[in-house]
N, C-alpha and C positions, 0 to 999 in steps of 0.2 A: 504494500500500500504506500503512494504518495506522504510523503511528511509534510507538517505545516509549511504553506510557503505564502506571500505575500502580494497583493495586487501592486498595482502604479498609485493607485489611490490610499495604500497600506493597510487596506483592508487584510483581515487574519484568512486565511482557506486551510479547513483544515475538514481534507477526504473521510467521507465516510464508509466507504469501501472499496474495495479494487471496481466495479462496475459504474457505480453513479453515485450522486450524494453528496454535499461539500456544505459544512458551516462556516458563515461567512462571520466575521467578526471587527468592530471598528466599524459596520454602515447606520447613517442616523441619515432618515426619510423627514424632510420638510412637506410642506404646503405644496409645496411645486417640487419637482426630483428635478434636479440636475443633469442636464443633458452628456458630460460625462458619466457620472452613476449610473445614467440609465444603461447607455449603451456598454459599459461592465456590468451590468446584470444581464444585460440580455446574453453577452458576449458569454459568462460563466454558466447563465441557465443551459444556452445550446452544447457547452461543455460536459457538464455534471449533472444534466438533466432534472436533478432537483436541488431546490438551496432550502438552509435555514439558518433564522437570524434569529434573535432570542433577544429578549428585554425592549421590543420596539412596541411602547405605550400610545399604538397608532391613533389619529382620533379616525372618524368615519371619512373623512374627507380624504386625509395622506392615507388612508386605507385605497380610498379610491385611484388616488393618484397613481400610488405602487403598482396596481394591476395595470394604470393605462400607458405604462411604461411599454408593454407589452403588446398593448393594442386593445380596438375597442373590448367595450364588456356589452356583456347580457347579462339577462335576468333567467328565472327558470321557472318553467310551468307548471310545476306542481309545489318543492319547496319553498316556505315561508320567507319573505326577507326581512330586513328590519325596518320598521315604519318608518315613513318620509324617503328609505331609499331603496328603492327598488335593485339596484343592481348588487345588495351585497344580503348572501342569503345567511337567516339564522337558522343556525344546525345544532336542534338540542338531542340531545343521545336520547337518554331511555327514557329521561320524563317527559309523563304524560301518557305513555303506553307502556310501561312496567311496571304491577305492583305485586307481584308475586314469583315464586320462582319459576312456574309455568309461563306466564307473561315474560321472563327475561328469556328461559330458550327459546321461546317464538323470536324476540329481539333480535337475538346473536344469530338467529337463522337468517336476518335479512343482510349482515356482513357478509361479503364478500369483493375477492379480488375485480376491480371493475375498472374502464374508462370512462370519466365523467362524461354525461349525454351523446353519447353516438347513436342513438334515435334520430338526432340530426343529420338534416341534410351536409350542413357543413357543424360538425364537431368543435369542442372548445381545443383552441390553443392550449388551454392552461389553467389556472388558477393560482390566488394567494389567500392562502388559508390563516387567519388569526386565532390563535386563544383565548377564549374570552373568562371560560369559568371552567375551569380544570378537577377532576377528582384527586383524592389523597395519592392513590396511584391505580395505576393502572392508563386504558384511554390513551396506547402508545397508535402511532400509524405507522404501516408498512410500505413500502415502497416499492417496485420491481419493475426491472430494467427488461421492457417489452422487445428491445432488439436482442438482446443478450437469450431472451425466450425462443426468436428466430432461428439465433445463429447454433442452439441445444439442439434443433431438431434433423429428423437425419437424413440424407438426402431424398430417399426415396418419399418422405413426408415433402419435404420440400418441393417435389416434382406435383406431389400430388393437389398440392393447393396453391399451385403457381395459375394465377391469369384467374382463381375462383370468385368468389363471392360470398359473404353471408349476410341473413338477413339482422337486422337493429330493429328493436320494438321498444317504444317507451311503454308497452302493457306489461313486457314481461318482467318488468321489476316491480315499472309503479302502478300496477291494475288495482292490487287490494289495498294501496294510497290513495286512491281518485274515485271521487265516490259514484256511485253505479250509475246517476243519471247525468253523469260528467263523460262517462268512459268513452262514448261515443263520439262525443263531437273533440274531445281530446285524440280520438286514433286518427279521424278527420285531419285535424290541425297539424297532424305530426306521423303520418303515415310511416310505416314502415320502410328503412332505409336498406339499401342495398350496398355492404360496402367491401373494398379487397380485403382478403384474408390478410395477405401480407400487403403492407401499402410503404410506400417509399418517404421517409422521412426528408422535408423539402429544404429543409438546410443540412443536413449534413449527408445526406443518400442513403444511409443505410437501410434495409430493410427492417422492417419490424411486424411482431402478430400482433396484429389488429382485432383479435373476438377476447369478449370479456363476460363473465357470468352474469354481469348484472342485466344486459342488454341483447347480446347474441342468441337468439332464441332458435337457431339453424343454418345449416352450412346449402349452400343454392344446386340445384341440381341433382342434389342424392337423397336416395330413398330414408325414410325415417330410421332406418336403424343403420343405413354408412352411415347420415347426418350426426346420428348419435352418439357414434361410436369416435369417427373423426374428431366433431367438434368436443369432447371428454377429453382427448388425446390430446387436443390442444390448449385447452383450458389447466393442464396438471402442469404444464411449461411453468406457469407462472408459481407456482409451489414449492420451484425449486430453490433452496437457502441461497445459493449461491450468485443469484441474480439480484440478490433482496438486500434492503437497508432497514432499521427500526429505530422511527424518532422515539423517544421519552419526552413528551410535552413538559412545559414550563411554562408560567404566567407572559403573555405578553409572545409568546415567542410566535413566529412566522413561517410557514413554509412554500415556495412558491415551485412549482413542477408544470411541464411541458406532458400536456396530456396526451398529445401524438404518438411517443415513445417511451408512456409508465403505466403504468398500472396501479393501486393503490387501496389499504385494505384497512377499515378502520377498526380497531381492537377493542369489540363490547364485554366487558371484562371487572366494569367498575360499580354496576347498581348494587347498593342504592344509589350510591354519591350520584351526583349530576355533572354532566358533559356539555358546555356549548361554546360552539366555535362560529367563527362568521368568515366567508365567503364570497372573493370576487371573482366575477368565471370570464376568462376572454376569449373573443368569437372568435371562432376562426375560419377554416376553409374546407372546400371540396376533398373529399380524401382521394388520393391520386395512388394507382398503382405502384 
């Protein structure tokens, strides 16, 4: 693994694992970012694919600013955001739908490894995730390097879902979150996406697997038990330790990830305590082969 080393700005980086992952140290986000700052974040994100920064007491505004370093944001159609600002969303863990220990395995069933909304036509870039209200412990997030999941599989897999497609459904996560006389006119607004298995990350080229449990509800053109079988096959890529990073939150801290090429798993692990984090999501593009 890389040792600490230092920006031009002298900011601190110090790797979080051989694959992806870097704590940045020494960065303080104003009202407005710094058009050098910015362009060393952006410069470090396409690098390390995810950052974190820790002890940044953002208000909601330089919350918003950090993300539009990155490019526009959206909002999201089914999670809650915070009043007056629509583009940054509040993400409470288990309150409100856990009060027993039946109630929290149902919870912990709804974790899993995913890329944020690729029910999208065009996918988010990214996100910067805040702390806002942390449990005593537990409520760690995981990380995993989707191209590094590519470059695991074995050739003959690779032939096999070269040029493929699968399908993205916002039902198949958030159907039993949307309530039944929404369902419809939400499949309407957000039809099912067709996207490459593997898709070509647009800044640096590498390939990366593009299906994710939360979203991927089937692999295009094969019968329900290839589709089954295939996409399971490809989904256990991302389980493997070795592609993987794991934050341990702290008050105030930050993480900001290229959702193109991660994946990411949030650790329901803390009820009763309470978990909530806030959320900027940036748009982004066509996913391209």
């Amino acid at each position: 693994m890389a040792t600490q080393a230092r920006t031009k700005l002298d900011w601190r980086i110090e790797p979080c694992g051989p694959v992806l992952g870097a704590e940045l140290g020494g960065v303080e986000i104003g009202d407005a970012v710094d058009p050098e700052v910015a362009a060393e974040l952006r410069a470090l994100l396409t690098r390390y694919k995810v950052l974190f920064l820790r002890d940044l007491d953002l208000s909601h505004e330089q919350h918003l600013a950090l993300g539009r370093v990155f490019g526009p944001l959206e909002g999201h159609p089914v999670i809650a955001h915070v009043p007056g600002y629509p583009e940054i969303l509040d993400i409470r863990g288990s309150e409100g739908r856990v009060s027993d220990a039946a109630s929290d395995r149902a919870f912990r069933a709804l974790d899993k490894w995913h890329s944020d909304v690729t029910f999208r036509a065009r996918p988010s870039f990214g996100a910067v995730l805040r702390a806002r209200e942390l449990p005593p412990i537990g409520g760690d997030t995981l990380w995993v390097d989707a191209a590094a999941a590519y470059e695991g599989l074995s050739d003959a897999v690779k032939a096999r879902i070269a040029g493929r497609t699968a399908t993205h459904d916002l039902l198949h996560d958030f159907g039993d979150r949307i309530a039944p006389e929404r369902r419809a006119a939400m499949a309407a607004e957000f039809p099912p996406q067709h996207h490459p298995i593997a898709r070509g990350h647009p800044e640096t080229g590498e390939h990366v697997l593009f299906v994710n449990a939360s979203f991927t509800s089937r692999i295009d053109g094969l019968d329900d038990a290839e589709s089954t079988e295939l996409l399971r096959h490809l989904l256990d890529q991302f389980k493997v330790p070795e592609y993987q990073i794991r934050f341990r939150w702290t008050p105030n801290a930050v993480a900001i990830w290229d959702n193109r090429c991660t994946q990411h798993y949030p650790v329901a692990d803390y009820w009763p305590a309470k978990r909530r984090m806030e959320r900027v999501t940036i748009a982004g593009e066509s996913v391209l082969a």
